[in-house]
Rosetta silent file (secondary structure, phi, psi, omega in degrees, C-alpha in Angstrom):
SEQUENCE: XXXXXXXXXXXXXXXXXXXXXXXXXXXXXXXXXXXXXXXXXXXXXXXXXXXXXXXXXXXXXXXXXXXXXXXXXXXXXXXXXXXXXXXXXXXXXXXXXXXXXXXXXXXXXXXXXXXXXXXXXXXXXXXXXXXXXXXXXXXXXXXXXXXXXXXXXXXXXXXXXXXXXXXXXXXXXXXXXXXXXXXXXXXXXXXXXXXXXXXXXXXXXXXXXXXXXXXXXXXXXXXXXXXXXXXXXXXX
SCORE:     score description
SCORE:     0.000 S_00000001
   1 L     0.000  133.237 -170.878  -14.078   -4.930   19.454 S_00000001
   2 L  -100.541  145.848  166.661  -12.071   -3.038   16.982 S_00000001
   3 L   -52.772  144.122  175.426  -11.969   -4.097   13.255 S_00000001
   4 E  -116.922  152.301 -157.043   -8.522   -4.877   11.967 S_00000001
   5 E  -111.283  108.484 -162.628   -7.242   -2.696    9.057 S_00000001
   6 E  -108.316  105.432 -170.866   -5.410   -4.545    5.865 S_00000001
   7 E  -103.873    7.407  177.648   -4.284   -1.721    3.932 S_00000001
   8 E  -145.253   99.725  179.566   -2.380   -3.255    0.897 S_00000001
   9 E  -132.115  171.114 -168.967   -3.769   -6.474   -0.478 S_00000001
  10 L  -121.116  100.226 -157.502   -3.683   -8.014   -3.852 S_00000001
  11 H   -64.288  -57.976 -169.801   -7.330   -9.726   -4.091 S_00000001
  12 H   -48.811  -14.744 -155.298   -6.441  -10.435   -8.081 S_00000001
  13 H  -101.473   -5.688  158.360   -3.421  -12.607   -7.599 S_00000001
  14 L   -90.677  141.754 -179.502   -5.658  -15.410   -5.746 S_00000001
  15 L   -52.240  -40.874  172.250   -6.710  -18.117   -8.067 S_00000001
  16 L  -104.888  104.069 -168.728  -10.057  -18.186   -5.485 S_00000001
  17 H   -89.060  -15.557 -148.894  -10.551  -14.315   -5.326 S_00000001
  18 H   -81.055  -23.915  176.949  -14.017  -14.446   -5.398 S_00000001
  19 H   -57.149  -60.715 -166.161  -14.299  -17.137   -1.880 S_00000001
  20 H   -46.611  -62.792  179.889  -11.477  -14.409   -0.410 S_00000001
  21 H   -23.567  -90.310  170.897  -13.717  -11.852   -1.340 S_00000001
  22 H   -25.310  -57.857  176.601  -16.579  -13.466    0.503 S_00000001
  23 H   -53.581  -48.673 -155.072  -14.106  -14.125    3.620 S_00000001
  24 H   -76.010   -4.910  162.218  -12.852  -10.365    4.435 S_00000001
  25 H   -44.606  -58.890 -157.762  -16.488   -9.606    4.585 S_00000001
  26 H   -59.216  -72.533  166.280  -17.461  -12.112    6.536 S_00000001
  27 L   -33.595  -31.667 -178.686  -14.281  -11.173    9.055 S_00000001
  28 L    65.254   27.040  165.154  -15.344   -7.488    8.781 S_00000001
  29 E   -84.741  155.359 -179.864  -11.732   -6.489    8.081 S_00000001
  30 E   -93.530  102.779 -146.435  -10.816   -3.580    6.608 S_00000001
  31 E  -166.765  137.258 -159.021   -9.079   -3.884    3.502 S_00000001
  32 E  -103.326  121.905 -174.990   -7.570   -2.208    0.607 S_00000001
  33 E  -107.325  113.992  160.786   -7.190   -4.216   -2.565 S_00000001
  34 L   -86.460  157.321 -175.692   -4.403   -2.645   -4.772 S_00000001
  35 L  -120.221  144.921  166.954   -4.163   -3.106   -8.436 S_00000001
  36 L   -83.637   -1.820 -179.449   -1.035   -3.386  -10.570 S_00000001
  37 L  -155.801  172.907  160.908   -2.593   -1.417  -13.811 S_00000001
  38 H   -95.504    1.880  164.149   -6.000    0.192  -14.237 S_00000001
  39 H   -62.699  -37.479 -160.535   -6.937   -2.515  -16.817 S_00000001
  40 H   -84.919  -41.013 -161.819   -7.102   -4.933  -13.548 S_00000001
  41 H   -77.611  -51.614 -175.054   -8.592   -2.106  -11.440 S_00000001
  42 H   -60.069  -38.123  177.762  -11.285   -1.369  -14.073 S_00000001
  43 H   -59.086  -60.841 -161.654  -11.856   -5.521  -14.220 S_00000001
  44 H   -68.892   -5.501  176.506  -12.152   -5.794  -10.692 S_00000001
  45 H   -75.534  -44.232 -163.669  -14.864   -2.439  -10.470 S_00000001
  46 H   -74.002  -27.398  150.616  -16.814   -4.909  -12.993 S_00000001
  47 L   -49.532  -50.746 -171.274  -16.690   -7.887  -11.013 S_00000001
  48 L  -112.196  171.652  173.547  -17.024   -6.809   -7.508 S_00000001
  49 L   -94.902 -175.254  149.244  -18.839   -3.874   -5.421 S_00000001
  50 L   -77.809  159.530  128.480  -17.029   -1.807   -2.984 S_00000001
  51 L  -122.388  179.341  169.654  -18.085   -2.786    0.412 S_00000001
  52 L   -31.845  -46.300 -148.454  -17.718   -1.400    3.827 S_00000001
  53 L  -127.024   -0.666  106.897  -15.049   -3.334    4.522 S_00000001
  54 E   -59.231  114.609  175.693  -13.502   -3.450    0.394 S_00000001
  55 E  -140.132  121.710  160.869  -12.456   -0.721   -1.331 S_00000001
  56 L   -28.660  143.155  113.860  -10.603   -1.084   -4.849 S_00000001
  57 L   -84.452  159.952 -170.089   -7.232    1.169   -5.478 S_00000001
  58 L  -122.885   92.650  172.954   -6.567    2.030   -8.347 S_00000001
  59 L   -43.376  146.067  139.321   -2.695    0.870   -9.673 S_00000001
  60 L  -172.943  100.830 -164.541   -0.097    1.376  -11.765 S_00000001
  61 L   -78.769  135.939 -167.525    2.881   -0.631  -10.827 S_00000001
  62 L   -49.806  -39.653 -157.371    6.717    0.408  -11.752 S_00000001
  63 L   -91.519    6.080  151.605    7.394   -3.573  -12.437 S_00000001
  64 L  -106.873  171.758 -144.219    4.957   -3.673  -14.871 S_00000001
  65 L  -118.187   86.911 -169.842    5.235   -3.145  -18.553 S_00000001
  66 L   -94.279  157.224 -157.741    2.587   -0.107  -19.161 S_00000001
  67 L  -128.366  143.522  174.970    1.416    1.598  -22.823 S_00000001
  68 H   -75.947    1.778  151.422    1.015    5.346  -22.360 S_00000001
  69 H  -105.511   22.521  157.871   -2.741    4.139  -22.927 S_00000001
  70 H   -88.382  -12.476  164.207   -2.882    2.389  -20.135 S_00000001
  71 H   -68.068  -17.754  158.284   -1.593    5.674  -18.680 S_00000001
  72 H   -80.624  -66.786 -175.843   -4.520    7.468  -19.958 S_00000001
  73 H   -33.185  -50.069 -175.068   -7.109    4.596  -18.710 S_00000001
  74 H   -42.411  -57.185 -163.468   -5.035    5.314  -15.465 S_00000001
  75 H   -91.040  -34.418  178.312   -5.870    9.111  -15.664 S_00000001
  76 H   -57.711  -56.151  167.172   -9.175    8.509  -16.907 S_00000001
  77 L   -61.617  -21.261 -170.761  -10.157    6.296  -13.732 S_00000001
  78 H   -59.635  -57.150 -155.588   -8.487    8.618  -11.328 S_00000001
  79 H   -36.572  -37.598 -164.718  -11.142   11.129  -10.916 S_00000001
  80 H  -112.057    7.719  162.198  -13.648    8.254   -9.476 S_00000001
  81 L   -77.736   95.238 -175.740  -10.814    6.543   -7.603 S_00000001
  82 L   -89.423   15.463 -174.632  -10.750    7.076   -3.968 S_00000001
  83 L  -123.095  140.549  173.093   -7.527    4.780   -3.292 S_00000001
  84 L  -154.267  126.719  177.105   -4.942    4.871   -5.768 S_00000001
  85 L   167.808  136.482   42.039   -2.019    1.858   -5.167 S_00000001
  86 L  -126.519  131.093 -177.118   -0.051    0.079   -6.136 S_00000001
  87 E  -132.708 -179.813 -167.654    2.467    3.015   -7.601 S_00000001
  88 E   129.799 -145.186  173.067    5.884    3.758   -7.381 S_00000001
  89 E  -145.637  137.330  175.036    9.568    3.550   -8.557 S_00000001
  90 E  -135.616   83.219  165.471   11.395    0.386   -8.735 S_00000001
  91 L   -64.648   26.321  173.915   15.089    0.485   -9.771 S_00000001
  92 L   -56.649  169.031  156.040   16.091   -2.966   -9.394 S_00000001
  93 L   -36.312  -56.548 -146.372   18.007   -4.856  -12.382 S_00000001
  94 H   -70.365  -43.227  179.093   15.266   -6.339  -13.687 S_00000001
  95 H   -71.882  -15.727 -174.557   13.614   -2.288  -14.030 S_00000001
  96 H   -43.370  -28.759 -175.117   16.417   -0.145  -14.613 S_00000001
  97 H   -75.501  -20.948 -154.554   15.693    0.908  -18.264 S_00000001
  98 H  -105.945   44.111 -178.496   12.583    1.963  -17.614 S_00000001
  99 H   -75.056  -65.638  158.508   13.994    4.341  -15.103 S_00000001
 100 H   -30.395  -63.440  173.131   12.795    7.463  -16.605 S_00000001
 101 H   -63.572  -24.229  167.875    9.844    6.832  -17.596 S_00000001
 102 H   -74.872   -5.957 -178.526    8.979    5.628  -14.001 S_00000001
 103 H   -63.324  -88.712 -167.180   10.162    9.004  -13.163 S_00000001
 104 H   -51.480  -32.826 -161.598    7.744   10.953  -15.238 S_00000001
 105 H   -84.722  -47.724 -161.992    4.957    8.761  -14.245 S_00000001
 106 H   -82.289  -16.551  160.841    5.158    8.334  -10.413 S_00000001
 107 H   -69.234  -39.856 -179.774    5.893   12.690  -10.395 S_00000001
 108 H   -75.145    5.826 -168.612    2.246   12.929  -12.259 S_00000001
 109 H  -139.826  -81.230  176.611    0.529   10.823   -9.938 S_00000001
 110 H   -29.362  -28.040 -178.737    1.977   11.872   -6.663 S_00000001
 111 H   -85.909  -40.326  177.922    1.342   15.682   -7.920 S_00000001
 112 H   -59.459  -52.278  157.307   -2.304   14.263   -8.983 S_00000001
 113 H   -34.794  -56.564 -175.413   -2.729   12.837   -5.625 S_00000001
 114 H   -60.757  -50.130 -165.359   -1.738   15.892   -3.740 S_00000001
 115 H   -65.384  -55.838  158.013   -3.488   18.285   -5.699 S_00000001
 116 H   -67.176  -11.483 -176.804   -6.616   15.810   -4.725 S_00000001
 117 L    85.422   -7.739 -147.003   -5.752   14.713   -1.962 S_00000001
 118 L   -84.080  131.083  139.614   -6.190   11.038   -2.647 S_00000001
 119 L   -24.942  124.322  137.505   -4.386    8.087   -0.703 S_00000001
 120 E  -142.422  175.968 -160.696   -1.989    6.117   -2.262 S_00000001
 121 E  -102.187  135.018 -170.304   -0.008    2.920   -1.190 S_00000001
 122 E  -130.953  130.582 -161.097    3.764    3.487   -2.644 S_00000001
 123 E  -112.012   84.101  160.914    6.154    0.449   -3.738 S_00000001
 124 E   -77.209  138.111  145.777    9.798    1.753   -3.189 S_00000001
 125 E  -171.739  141.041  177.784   13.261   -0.415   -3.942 S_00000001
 126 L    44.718   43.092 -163.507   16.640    1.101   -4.791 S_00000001
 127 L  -154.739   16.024 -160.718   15.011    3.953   -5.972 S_00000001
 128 H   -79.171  -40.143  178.397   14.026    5.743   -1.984 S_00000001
 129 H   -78.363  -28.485  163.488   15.988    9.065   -2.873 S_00000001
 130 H   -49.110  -26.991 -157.438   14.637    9.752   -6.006 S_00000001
 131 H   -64.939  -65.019 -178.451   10.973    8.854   -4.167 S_00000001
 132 H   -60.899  -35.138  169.357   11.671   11.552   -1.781 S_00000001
 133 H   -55.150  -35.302 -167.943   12.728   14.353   -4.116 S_00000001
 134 H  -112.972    3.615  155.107    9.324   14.074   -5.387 S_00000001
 135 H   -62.009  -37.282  175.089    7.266   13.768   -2.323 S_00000001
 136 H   -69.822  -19.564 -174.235    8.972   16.637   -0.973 S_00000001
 137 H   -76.454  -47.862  142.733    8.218   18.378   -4.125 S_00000001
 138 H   -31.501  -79.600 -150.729    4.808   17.433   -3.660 S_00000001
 139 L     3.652   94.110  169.121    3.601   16.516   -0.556 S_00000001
 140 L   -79.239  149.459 -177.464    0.664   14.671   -0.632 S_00000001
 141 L  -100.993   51.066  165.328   -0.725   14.187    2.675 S_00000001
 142 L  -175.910   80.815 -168.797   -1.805   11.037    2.734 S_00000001
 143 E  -118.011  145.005  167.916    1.181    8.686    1.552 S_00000001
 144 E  -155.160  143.827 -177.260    1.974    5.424    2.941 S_00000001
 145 E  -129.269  141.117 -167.803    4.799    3.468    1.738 S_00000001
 146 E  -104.797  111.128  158.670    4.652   -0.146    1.499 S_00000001
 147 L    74.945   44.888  179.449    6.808   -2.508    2.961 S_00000001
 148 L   -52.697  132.431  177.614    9.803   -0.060    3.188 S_00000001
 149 L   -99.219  -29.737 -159.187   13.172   -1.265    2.420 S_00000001
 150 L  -109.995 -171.526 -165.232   15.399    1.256    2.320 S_00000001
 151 L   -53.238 -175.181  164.747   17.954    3.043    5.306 S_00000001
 152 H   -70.071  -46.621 -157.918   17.580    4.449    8.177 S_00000001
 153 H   -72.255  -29.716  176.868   18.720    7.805    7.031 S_00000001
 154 H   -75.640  -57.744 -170.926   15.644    7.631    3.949 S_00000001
 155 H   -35.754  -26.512 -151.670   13.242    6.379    6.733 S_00000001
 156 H  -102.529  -11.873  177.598   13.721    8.980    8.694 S_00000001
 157 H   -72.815  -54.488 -136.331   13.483   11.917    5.552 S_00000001
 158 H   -71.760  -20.033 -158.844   10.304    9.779    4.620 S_00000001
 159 H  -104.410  -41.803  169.717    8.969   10.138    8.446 S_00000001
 160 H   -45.790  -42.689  177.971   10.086   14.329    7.994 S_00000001
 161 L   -47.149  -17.942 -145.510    7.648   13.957    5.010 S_00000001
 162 L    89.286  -13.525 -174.168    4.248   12.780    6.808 S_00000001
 163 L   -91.564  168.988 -179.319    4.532    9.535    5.638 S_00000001
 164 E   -95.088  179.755  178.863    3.062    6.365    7.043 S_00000001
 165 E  -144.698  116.179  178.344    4.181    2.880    6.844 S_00000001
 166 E   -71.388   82.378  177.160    2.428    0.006    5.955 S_00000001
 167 E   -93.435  165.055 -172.213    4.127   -3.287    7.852 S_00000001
 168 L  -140.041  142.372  177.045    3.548   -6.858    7.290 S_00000001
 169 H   -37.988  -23.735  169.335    5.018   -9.543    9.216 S_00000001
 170 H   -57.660  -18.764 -169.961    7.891  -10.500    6.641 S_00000001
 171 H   -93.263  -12.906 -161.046    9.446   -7.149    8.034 S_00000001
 172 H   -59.464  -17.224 -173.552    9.824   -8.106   11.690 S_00000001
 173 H  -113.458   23.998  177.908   13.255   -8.956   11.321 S_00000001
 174 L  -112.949  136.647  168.552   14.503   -5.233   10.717 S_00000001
 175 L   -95.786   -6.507 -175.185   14.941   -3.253   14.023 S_00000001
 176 H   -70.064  -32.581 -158.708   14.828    0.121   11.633 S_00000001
 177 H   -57.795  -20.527  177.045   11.077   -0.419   11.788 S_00000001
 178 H   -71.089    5.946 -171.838   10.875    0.703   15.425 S_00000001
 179 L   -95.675   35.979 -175.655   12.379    3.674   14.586 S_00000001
 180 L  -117.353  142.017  174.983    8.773    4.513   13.062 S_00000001
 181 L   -42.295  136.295  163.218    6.601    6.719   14.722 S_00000001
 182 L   -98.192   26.845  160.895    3.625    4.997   16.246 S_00000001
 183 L   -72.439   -8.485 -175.216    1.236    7.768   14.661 S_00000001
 184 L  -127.388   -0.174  173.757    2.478    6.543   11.295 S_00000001
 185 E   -95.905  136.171  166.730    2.172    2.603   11.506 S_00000001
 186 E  -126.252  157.408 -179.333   -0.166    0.870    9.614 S_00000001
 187 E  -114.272  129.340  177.361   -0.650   -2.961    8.801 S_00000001
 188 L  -112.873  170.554  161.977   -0.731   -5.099    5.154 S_00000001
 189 L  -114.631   -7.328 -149.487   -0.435   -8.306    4.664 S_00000001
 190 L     9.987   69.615  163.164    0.181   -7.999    0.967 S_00000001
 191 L   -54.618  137.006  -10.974   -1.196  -11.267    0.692 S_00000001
 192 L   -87.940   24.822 -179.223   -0.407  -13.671   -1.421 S_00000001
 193 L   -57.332  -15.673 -134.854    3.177  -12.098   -1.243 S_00000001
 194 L  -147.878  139.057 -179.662    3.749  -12.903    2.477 S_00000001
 195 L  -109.928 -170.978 -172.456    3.726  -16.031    4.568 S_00000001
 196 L  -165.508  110.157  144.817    2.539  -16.899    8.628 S_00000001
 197 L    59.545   42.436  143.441    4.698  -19.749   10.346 S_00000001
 198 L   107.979  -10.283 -176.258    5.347  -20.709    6.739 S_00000001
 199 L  -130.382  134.556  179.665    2.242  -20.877    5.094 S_00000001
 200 L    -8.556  131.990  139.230    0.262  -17.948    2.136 S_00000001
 201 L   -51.346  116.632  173.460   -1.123  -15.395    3.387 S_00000001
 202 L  -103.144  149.942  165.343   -5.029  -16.030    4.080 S_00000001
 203 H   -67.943    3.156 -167.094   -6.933  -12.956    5.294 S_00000001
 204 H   -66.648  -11.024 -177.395   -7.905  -15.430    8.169 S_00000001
 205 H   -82.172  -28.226  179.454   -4.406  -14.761    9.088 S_00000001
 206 H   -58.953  -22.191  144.280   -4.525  -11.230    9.523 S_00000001
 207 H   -46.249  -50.443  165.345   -5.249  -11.370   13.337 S_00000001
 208 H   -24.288  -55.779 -172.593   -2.077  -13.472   13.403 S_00000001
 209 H   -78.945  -24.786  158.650   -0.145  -11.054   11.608 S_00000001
 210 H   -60.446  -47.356  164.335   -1.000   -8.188   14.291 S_00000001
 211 H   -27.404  -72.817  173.468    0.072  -10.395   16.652 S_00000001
 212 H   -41.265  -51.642  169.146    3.711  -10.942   15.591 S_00000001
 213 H   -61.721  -24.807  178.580    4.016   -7.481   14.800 S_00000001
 214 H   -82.800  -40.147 -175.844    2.522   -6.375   18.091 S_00000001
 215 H   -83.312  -35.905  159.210    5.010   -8.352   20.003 S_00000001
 216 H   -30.862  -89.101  159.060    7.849   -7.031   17.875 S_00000001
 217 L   -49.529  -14.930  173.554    7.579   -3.748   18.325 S_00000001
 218 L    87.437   16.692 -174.818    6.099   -4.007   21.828 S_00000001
 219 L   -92.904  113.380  171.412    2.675   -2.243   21.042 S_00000001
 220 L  -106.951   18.634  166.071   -0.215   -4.312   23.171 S_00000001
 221 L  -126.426   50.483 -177.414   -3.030   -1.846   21.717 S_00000001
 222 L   -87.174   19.690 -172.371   -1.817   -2.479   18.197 S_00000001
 223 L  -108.910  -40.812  162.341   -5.154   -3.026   16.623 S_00000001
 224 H   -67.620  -33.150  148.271   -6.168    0.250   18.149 S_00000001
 225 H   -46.711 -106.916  166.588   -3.347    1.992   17.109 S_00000001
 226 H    19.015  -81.448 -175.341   -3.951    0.934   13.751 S_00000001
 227 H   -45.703  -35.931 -140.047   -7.434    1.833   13.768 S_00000001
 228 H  -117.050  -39.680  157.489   -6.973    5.164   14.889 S_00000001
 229 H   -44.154  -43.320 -163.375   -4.040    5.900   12.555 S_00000001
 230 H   -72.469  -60.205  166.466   -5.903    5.215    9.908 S_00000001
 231 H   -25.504  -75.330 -163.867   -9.067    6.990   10.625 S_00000001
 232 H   -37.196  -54.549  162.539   -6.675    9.866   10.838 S_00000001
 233 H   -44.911  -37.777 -154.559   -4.886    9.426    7.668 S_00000001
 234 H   -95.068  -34.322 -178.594   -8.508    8.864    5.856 S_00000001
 235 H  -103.155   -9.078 -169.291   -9.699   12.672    7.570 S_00000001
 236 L   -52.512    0.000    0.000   -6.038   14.123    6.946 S_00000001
């Protein structure tokens, strides 16, 4: 029986993190808990272990409101990070001023990645061509973008790139997603962002959420798929 692979969840944002914790063990899921800063990433090293089946990223999200010393904590932790998410550019209304500076950040940490080699999980909106200019600039080989949003015509530079794609069941109701290889799909839940037939995302759900997603796209080995992307990504 193959393990199912959660690769972008946000363990902090449940009120009971620590039962949740306890479950994705239990479940034997695989599953990457992104952080929105490295103060939360640094909390959650002090709280919790890794385990087999947990491993920490290490964050530093466009929508939040960062000090360049949490960008040093940030830089400080990288070395000993082997995950780094949740990052990106977000150029919504609400983010727009801080449009530069999301620039400057997410080009140092995508060049830091690369140069290391390190995963990370990437948070695009209204912002996918700037994204690309610096991936391409870049290329880290081991990118996955989360919960993609943007055209057809960026999907398919993003898929020129190497990158993967993380989906979650909320996306099911875009037909662009089949246009993704299925060497590059991978599955979140971003939990507790994301519902199932209406109700939070639990990881107890995450069989569920392969499901939907399996039947979308038409994939009936999608947990092996999965599995086997991932390995791949993880040796890339």
């Amino acid at each position: 029986m193959i393990n199912l692979i959660d690769t972008h969840f946000h363990l902090d944002f449940y009120k009971d993190h620590k039962e949740i914790y306890k479950k994705i063990n239990e479940l034997k899921q695989y599953t990457i808990c992104v952080t929105n800063s490295p103060e939360v990433y640094q909390e959650c090293q002090r709280i919790y272990f890794n385990t087999k089946y947990i491993k920490f990223a290490l964050g530093f999200n466009p929508k939040e409101n960062h000090s360049k010393e949490s960008f040093g904590l940030f830089k400080n932790k990288f070395k000993g990070a082997d995950y780094i998410g949740e990052v990106g550019l977000d150029f919504s209304r609400t983010y727009s001023d801080t449009r530069i500076e999301q620039i400057e950040i997410f080009s140092q940490i995508v060049e830091m990645c690369a140069n290391e080699n390190k995963l990370l999980s990437v948070h695009l909106r209204f912002s996918e061509d700037t994204a690309i200019e610096i991936i391409k600039k870049y290329m880290p080989k081991k990118c996955i973008i989360h919960w993609f949003s943007g055209s057809i015509v960026q999907l398919k530079k993003l898929i020129e790139l190497g990158c993967y794609f993380s989906i979650n069941a909320n996306m099911i109701n875009k037909d662009k997603i089949k246009l993704i290889p299925q060497s590059r799909i991978l599955i979140e839940s971003d939990g507790p962002f994301t519902r199932i037939n209406g109700k939070k995302y639990h990881p107890v759900f995450l069989k569920e959420q392969y499901d939907l997603i399996s039947k979308f796209l038409q994939i009936e080995n999608l947990e092996q798929l999965v599995y086997n992307n991932f390995k791949e990504i993880l040796i890339t």
